[in-house]
C-alpha positions, 0 to 999 in steps of 0.5 A: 790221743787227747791233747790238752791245751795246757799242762802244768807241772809240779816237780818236788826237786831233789838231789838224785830223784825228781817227784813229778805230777801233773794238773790238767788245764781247766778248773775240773781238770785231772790232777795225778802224780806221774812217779818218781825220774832221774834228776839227771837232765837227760831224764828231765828232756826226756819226760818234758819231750813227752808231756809236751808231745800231749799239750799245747803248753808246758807250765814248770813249776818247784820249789827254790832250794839247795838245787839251784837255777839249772832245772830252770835254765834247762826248762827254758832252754826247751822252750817250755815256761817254769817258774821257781816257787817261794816256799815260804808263801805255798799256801798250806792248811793249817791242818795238814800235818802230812808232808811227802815227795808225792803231796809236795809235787800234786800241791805244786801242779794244782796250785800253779795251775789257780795262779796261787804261786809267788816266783822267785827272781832267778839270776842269770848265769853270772850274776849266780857267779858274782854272787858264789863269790860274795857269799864265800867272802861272807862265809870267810869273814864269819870264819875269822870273826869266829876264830877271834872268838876263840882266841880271846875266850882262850885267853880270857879263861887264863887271865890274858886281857889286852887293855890297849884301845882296839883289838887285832891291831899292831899293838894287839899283835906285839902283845899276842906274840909276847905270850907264852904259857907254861904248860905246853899242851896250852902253848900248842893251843894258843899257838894252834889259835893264831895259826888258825886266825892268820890262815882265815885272814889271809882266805879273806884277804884273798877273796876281797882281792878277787871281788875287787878284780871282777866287779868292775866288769860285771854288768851291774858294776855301773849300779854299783859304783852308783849306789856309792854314792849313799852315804854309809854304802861302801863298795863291799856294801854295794857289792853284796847288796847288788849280788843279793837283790840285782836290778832293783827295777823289777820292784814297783815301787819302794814300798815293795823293796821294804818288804822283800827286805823285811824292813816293814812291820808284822801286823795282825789285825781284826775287826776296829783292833789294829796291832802292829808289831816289830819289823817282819825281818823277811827275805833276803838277811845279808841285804838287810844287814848290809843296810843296818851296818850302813845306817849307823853312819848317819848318827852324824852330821851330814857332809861328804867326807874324802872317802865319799868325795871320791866315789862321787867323780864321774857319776851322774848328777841325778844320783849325786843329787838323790844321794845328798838329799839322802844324806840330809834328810836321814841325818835329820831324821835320826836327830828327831827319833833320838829327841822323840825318845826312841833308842838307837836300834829302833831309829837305825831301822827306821834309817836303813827303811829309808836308804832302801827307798833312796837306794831303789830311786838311785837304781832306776837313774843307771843302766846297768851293762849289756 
């Protein structure tokens, strides 16, 4: 039997069924699909053990989606290399409108085999945990946010307004409880409506709890207490930026966290002409958004508040230094884009640009844990 020197593999992955082609190792080399298997892992070991039995080496490749990392964990687990695509950057024709298991899976093993595939960063086992949790917690907090929603259009369309000075205070609790409507139907749904933001209240204030538990034992709790140092970057900040990006050493340089994160601006030139556009807002959204919530903070003047001074014990100087020297130069910055007449939405990412690249020079000072 002829045995190749190398074999690579695309695997359109799905809930219950796996398409499965292969690319033979060459320029000229065959490229056919194999069919459809179980997306069992036993049916999974079963045809990597028989394609490997042909080939000196096994290249793995498909697409990151709501299968998750266990594809990957068991193809490595063989011994055999694969990789988890980015779907967003497979090239496609522009006139290919035709979209089937089989093409997806024959299109992935061709082009793994021309190095035309960007992987994805795939986290290990508990850092996949870590970040279930912090994604639930956002889940929940969206929850709440819309269940206020609710309740204040409710009471908006019967002409309950609060003039008080902030909303879901005491105060704002005192006037909930002192309304009362005289049709019962609507005292059910008013009523319905706090039972309903008090429960996801709760369910919020019972997964912070458990994310404050297990953070300081995870093995990036040393990046995360160090990214506290930022002005504008509080430990759920911290947290979830961590849970989303992991060990910002695998980027190169800041440039290239910028772009991941999306904070970098779309461009489409030719020829003498250059046109530049908004920012991209590429990759990973909750990242991002964490950092623009932080960058509002520095619309003041610098100066480490108790909060922040607090953060600061037992951190090494290095990251105490990059922090205040963060602080100092976006707080400057801003000032000017605001005397230069940008508005504040442009000068705030503008800022959350920059805190990326201090935060990306923070990461590379601590080691995170074994």
């Amino acid at each position: 039997m002829k045995k190749y020197s190398e074999t690579f593999v695309g695997i359109d992955a799905a809930k219950k069924k796996h398409a499965v082609a292969v690319a033979e190792g060459g320029r000229g080399g065959e490229v056919r699909y194999l069919g459809e298997i179980d997306s069992s892992p036993t049916s999974v070991a079963k045809l990597l053990a028989k394609l490997s039995s042909r080939s000196e080496g096994l290249h793995v490749c498909y697409e990151a989606g709501p299968t998750g990392y266990g594809l990957y964990r068991q193809v490595k687990a063989l011994g055999h290399d694969c990789t988890v695509v980015a779907p967003s950057l497979i090239p496609k024709k522009p006139g290919d409108r035709i979209k089937t298991n089989r093409r997806d899976a024959v299109s992935l093993a061709r082009l793994l085999r021309a190095g035309e595939l960007t992987s994805v960063w795939v986290p290990d086992a508990i850092h996949e945990a870590v970040r279930d949790l912090v994604r639930s917690r956002e889940a929940a907090s969206e929850d709440l946010r819309k269940k206020r929603q609710q309740l204040g259009a409710f009471l908006l369309r019967h002409g309950r307004i609060f003039f008080g000075k902030k909303h879901w205070t005491r105060a704002h609790s005192r006037w909930l409880a002192e309304q009362a409507f005289e049709h019962p139907a609507q005292q059910i749904v008013f009523q319905d409506a706090i039972n309903a933001v008090e429960a996801a209240s709760l369910r919020l204030g019972s997964l912070d709890q458990q994310l404050a538990s297990i953070a300081p034992d995870w093995s990036m709790a040393p990046v995360v207490a160090a990214y506290q140092a930022m002005r504008g970057v509080s430990f759920l900040v911290a947290v979830i930026f961590v849970a989303e990006i992991g060990d910002v050493r695998r980027f190169e340089s800041p440039r290239q966290l910028m772009s991941f994160l999306g904070l970098v601006p779309s461009e489409r030139s030719t020829g003498e002409s250059v046109r530049r556009a908004g920012l991209t807002l590429a990759g990973n959204q909750r990242a991002r958004r964490v950092l623009i919530e932080g960058a509002w903070t520095y619309r003041y003047p610098a100066r480490v508040s108790p909060a922040l001074h607090d953060r600061l014990e037992g951190l090494p100087k290095p990251v105490r230094d990059i922090a205040w020297k963060a602080q100092v130069r976006l707080c400057a910055r801003y000032r000017r884009l605001i005397a230069a007449g940008k508005k504040a939405p442009v000068a705030i990412a503008a800022i959350a640009r920059e805190m990326a690249a201090f935060l990306w020079a923070i990461g590379q000072q601590v080691e995170p844990l074994s």
